[in-house]
N, C-alpha and C positions, 0 to 999 in steps of 0.2 A: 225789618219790613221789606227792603228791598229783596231778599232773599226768599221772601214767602210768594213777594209780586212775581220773582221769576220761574220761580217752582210752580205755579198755579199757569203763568206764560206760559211756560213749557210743555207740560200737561196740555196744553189745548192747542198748540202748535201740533205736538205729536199727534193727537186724535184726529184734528182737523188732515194732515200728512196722511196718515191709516186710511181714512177715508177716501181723499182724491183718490189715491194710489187703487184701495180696492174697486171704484169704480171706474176705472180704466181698465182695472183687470179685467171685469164684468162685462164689458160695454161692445156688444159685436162693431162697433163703429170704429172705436179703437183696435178693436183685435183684427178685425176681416174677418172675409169666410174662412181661407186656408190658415188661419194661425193657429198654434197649438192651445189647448184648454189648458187655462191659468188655475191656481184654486187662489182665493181670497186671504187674506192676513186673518182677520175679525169676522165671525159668523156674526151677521147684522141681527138675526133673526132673534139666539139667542141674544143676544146684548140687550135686544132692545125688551124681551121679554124680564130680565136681570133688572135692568133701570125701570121696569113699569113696578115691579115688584120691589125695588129699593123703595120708589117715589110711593106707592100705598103705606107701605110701613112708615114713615118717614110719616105722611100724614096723619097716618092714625096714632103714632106716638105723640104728634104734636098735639092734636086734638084729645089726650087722654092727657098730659102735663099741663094744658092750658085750659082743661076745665077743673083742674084743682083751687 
């Protein structure tokens, strides 16, 4: 159990990290005018297209097993 708690920890520590990290990169406030262009770790754009598309399916599986 403890080994699952920390693999799941972990997993969200990282993502949570990806994230600050790439909105620093992004962030003319962080960067200035003069700093050079950063590119991103994670394309947000797809990701979040991936996860709306896992999350449909996901629902319509469950609604296709839960109405048996």
């Amino acid at each position: 159990m403890q080994t699952f708690f920390g693999m799941i920890l972990g997993a969200l520590l990282l993502a949570c990290g990806v994230y600050v990290y790439d909105s620093m990169q992004t962030s003319s406030v962080a960067n200035g005018e003069v700093a050079i262009t950063n590119r991103t770790i994670v394309n947000w754009d797809v990701a979040k297209a991936d996860w709306d598309a896992l999350r449909d399916r996901a629902h319509k599986d469950w609604v296709r097993i839960s109405s048996k």
